[in-house]
C-alpha positions in Angstrom: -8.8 -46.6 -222.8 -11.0 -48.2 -225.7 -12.4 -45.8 -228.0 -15.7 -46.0 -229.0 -18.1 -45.1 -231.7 -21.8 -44.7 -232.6 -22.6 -47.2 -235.3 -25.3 -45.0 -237.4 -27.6 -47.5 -239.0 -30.9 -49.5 -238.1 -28.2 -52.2 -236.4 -27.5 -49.2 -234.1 -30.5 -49.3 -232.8 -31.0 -52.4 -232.6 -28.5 -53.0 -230.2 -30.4 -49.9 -228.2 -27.8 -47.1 -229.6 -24.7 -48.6 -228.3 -21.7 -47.7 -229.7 -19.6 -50.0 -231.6 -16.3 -51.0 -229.5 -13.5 -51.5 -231.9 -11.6 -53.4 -229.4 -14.0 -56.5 -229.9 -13.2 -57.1 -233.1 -10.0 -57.1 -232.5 -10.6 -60.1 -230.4 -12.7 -61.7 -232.6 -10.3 -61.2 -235.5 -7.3 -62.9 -233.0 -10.0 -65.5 -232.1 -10.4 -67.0 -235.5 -6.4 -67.0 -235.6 -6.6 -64.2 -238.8 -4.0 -61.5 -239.8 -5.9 -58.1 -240.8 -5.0 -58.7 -244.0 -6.5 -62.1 -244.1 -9.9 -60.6 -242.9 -9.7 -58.0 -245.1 -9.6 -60.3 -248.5 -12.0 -62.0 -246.9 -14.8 -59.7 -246.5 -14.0 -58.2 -249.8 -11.8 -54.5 -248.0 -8.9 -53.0 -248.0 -6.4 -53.6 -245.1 -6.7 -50.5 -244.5 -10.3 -50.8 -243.4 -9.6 -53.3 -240.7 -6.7 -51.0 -239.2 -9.3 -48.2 -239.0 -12.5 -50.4 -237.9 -9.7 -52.1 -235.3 -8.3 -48.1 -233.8 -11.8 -46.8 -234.0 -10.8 -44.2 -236.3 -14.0 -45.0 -238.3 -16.4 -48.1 -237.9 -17.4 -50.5 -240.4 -20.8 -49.7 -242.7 -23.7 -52.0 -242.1 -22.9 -54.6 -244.9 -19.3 -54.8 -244.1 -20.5 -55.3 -240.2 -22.5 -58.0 -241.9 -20.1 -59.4 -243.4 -17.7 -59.4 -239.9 -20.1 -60.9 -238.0 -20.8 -63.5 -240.7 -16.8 -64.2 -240.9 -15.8 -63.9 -237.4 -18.7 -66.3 -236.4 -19.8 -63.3 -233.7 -23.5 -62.3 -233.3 -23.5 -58.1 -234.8 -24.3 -58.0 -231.0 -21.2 -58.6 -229.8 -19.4 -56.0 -231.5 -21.5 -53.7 -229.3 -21.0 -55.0 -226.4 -18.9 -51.5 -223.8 -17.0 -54.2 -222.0 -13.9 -55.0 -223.1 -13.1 -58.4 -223.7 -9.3 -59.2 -223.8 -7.1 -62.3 -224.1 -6.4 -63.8 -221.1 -2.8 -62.9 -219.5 -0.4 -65.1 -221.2 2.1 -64.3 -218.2 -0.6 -66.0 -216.0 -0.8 -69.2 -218.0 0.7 -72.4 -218.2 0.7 -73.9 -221.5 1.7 -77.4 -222.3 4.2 -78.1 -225.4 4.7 -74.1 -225.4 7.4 -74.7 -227.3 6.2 -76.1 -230.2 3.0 -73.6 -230.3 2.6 -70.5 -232.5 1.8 -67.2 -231.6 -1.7 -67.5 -233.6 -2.7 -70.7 -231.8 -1.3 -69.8 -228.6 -3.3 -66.5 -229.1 -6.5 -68.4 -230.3 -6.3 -70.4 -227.0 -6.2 -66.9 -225.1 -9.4 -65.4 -226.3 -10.9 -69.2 -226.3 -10.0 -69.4 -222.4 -12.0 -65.2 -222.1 -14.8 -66.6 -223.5 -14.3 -69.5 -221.0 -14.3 -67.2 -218.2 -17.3 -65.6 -219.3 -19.4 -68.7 -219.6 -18.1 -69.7 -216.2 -19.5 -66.1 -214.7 -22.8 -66.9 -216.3 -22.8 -70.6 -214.9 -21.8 -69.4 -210.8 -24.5 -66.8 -211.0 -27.3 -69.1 -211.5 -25.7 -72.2 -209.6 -23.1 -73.4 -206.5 -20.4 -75.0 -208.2 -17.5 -76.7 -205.5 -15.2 -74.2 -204.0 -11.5 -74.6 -204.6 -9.5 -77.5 -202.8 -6.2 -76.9 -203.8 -3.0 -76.9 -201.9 -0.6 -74.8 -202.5 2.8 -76.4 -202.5 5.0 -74.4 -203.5 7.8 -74.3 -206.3 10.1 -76.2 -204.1 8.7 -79.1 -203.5 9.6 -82.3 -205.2 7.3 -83.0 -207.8 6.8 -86.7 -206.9 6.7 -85.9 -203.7 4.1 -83.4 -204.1 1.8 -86.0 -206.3 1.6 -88.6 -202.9 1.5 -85.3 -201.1 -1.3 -84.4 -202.9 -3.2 -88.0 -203.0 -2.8 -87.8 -199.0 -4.8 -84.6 -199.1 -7.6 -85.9 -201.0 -7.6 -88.9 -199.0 -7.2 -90.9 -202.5 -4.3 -93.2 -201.4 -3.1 -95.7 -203.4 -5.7 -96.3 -205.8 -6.1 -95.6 -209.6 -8.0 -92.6 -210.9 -11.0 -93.3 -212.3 -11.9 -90.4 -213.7 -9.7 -87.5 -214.0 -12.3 -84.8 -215.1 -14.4 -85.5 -212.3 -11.4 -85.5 -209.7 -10.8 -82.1 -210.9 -14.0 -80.6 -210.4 -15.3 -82.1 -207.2 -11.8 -80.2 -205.8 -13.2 -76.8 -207.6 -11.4 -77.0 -210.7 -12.9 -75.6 -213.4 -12.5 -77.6 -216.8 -13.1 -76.8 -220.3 -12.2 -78.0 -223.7 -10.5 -76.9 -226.3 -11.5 -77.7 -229.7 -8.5 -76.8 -231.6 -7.4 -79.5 -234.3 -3.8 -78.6 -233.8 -1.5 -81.1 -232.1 0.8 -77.9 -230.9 -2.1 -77.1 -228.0 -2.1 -80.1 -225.7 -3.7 -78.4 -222.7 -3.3 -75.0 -220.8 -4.2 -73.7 -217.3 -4.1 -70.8 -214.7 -5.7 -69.2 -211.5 -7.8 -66.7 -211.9 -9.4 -64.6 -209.5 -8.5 -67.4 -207.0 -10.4 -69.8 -209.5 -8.3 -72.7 -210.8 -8.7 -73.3 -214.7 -7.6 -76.3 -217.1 -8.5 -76.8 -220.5 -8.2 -79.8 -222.6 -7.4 -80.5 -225.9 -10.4 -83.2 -226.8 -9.2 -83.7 -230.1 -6.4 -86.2 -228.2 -6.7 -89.8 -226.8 -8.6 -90.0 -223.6 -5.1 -91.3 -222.2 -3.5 -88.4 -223.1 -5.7 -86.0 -222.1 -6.2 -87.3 -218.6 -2.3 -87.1 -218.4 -2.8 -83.4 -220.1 -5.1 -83.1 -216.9 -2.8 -84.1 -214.3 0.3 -81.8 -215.5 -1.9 -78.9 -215.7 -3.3 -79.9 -212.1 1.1 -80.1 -211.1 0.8 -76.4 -212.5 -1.5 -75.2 -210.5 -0.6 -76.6 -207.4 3.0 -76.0 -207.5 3.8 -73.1 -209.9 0.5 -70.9 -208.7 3.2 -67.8 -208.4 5.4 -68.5 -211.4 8.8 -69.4 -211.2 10.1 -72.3 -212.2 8.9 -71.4 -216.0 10.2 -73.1 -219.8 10.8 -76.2 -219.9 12.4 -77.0 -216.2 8.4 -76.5 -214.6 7.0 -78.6 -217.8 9.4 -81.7 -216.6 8.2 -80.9 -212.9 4.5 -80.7 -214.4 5.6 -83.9 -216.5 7.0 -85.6 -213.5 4.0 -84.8 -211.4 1.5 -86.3 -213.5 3.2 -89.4 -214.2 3.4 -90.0 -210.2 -0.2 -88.9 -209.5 -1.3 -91.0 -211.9 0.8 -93.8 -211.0 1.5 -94.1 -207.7 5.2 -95.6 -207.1 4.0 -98.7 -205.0 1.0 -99.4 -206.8 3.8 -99.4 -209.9 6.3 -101.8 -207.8 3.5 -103.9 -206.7 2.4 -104.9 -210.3 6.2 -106.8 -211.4 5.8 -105.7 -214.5 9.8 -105.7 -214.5 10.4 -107.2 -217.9 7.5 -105.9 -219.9 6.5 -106.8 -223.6 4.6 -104.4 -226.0 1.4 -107.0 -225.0 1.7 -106.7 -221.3 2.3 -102.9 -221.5 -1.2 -102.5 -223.4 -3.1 -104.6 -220.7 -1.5 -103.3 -217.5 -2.4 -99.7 -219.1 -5.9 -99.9 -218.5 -5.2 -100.2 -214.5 -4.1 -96.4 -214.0 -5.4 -94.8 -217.2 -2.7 -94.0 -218.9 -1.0 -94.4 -222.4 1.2 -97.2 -223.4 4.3 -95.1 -223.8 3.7 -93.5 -220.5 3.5 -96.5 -218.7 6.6 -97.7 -220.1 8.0 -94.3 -219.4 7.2 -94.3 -215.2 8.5 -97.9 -215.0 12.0 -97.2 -216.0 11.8 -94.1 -213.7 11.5 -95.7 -211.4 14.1 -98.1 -212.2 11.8 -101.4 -212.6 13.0 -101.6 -216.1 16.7 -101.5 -217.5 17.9 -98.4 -219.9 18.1 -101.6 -222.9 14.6 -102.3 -221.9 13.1 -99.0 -222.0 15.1 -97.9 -225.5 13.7 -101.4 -226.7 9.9 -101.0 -225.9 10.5 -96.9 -227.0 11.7 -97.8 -230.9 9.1 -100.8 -230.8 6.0 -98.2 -230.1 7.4 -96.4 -232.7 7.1 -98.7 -235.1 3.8 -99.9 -233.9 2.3 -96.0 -234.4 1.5 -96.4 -230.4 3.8 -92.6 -230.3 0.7 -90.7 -231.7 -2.5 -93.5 -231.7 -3.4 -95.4 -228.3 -4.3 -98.9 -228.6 -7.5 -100.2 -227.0 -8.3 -96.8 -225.9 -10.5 -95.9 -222.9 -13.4 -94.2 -222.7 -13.4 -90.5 -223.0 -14.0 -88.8 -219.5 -17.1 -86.5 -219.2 -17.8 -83.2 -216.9 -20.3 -83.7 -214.1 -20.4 -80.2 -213.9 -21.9 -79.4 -217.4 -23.7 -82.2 -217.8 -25.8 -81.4 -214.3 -26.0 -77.6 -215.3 -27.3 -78.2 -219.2 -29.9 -80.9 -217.1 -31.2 -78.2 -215.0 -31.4 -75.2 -217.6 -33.2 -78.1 -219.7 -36.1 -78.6 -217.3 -36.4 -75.0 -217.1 -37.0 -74.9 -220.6 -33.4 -73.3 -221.3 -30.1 -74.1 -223.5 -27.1 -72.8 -225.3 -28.8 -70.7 -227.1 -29.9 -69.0 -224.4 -26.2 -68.9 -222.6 -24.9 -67.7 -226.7 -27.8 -64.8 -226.6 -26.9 -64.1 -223.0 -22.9 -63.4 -223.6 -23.8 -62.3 -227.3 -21.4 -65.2 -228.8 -22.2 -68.0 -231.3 -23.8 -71.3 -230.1 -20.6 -72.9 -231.5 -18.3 -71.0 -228.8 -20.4 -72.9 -226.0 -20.3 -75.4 -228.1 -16.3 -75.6 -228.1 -16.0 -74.9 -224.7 -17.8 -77.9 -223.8 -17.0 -80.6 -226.9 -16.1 -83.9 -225.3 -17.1 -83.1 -222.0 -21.0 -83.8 -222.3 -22.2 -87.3 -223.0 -24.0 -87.3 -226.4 -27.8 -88.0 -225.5 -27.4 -88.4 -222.0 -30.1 -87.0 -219.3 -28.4 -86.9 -216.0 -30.9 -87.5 -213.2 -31.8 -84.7 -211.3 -32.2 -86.7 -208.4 -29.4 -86.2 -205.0 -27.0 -88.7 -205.5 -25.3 -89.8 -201.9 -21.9 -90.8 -203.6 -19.2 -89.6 -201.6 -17.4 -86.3 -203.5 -20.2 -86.3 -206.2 -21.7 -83.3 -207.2 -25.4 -82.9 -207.2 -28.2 -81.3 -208.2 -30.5 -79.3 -205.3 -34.1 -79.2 -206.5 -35.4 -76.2 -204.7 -32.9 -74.1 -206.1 -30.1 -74.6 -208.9 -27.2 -74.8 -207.3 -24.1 -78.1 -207.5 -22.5 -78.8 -204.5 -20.0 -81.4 -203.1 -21.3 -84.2 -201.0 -18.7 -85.4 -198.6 
């Protein structure tokens, strides 16, 4: 149970004599990846302090709550707030490159993804967003088998993916971003509350984060109870992606069987997908020789293509925010609005969404007929799919 306390100061009743809920700082505190003894030098306190403002032995006076809020990059609001807000479950998520991730930015992608959920909440109780069309095939199931499986389901066939992002959310995905400058968090995803979740690095190549995309979408479909975890269910995930992406016979059919660095970078652009992982999928499936594949591997290397994507595509966008930020616009509504509604910064919506919303771009409101596009109703603001 969280322990709570009355904050007694003006700010107390501002925030209509609610009592300040030491458990939200704690969040916001693991949020902004600091130890308590980081926060405390910051704000100018003891250690100390922070233990007994974080057990609710005592809560902070009205300039060090100031000073919190100013440093945590909360609203005083928030720390107000009798819900709890907790990380989500790491045992419920699916991280990509867990491995190579610290607790602190594994930790800052939990309370990121909270936040995420809370946003989402706000979004479905003002507007019909596609309901989940996910199969669920198991842990057993061959991973390339499972890709064409899944391509058959969504009556995709053979044909490249134009857009990821979209694909995702016309199926009821939910997608968000994460702005995280650390090249240890590629991507993450879970269910929950039935609800299928992926969140994407933006800070990566387009390429690499529609391939982030499509291993979290192997997650979801074929590790929704757990088991296989580690690193054997990231090379299923890994596996997954690399078939859904590029479908063996569209591969076969291209005779791209002895492949220079040049013809790797303009066959790319068909399916999407990053030099290194083309060259990858052709030697897996045996189209190139082990000599080859070593060859074009040490030659990317030396080219920089391992970390930087030549002639890189356009980053994908979200249909889904940019038609909900459209509506809330012509009902004289924004972020700020959303920030003052789930008392969080503009910059939390902000990160949530970075890279997903074209800069400048109005959507038309108007019903767009596009098979598996989502649109806008005017009488009442809600998305739904058109099939």
């Amino acid at each position: 149970m969280t322990t709570t306390l009355m904050y007694p100061s003006k700010d107390a009743q501002s925030n209509n004599g609610q009592k300040f809920n030491p458990a939200r700082l704690t969040f916001a505190r693991i949020r902004r990846g600091l130890k308590k003894t980081k926060l405390a030098e910051k704000i100018g306190v003891t250690a100390r302090s922070i233990t007994g403002y974080e057990s609710g032995e005592f809560p902070p006076d009205e300039e060090n709550l100031a000073k919190l809020a100013m440093e945590l990059k909360f609203p005083p609001a928030f720390f107000f707030e009798d819900e709890v807000l907790e990380p989500l479950d790491a045992d419920a998520v699916s991280f990509r490159a867990l491995s190579k991730m610290s607790s602190g930015l594994k930790n800052i992608a939990l309370t990121s993804g909270a936040i995420a959920v809370q946003l989402h909440e706000w979004i479905v109780a003002r507007f019909v967003l596609p309901e989940s069309n996910l199969p669920d095939f198991g842990k057993y199931m061959d991973p390339e088998a499972a890709a064409e499986a899944l391509r058959h389901y969504w009556k995709i066939g053979e044909s490249p993916i134009k857009n990821m992002v979209h694909l995702l959310e016309v199926n009821g995905v939910r997608v968000f971003s994460l702005a995280i400058d650390a090249k240890e968090v590629d991507a993450f995803s879970l269910w929950f509350d039935g609800i299928p979740f992926v969140f994407l690095n933006t800070n990566k190549t387009a390429e690499h984060s529609r391939f982030d995309a499509a291993h979290e979408l192997g997650h979801l479909i074929m590790h929704k109870h757990g088991q296989p975890s580690g690193q054997d269910a990231e090379r299923m995930a890994d596996v997954f992606a690399s078939a859904f992406l590029m479908p063996a016979k569209s591969i076969t059919s291209s005779r791209l069987m002895f492949p220079t660095i040049e013809a790797l970078v303009r066959a790319k652009k068909q399916w999407g997908v990053s030099v290194a992982a083309l060259n990858y999928r052709l030697h897996h499936l045996k189209l190139t020789t082990d000599w080859t594949y070593r060859t074009l591997c040490i030659q990317l290397s030396k080219l920089g293509m391992r970390t930087s994507e030549p002639n890189s595509m356009q980053r994908e966008s979200s249909q889904v925010f940019e038609k909900v930020f459209s509506a809330l616009r012509s009902e004289k509504l924004g972020k700020h609005d959303i920030a003052k509604d789930l008392n969080v910064s503009i910059q939390e919506i902000d990160e949530l969404t970075y890279g997903l919303l074209k800069i400048g771009v109005v959507p038309d409101r108007s019903i767009d007929a596009t098979p598996n596009s989502l649109v806008l109703i005017k009488s009442r603001p809600s998305l739904f799919v058109v099939r």
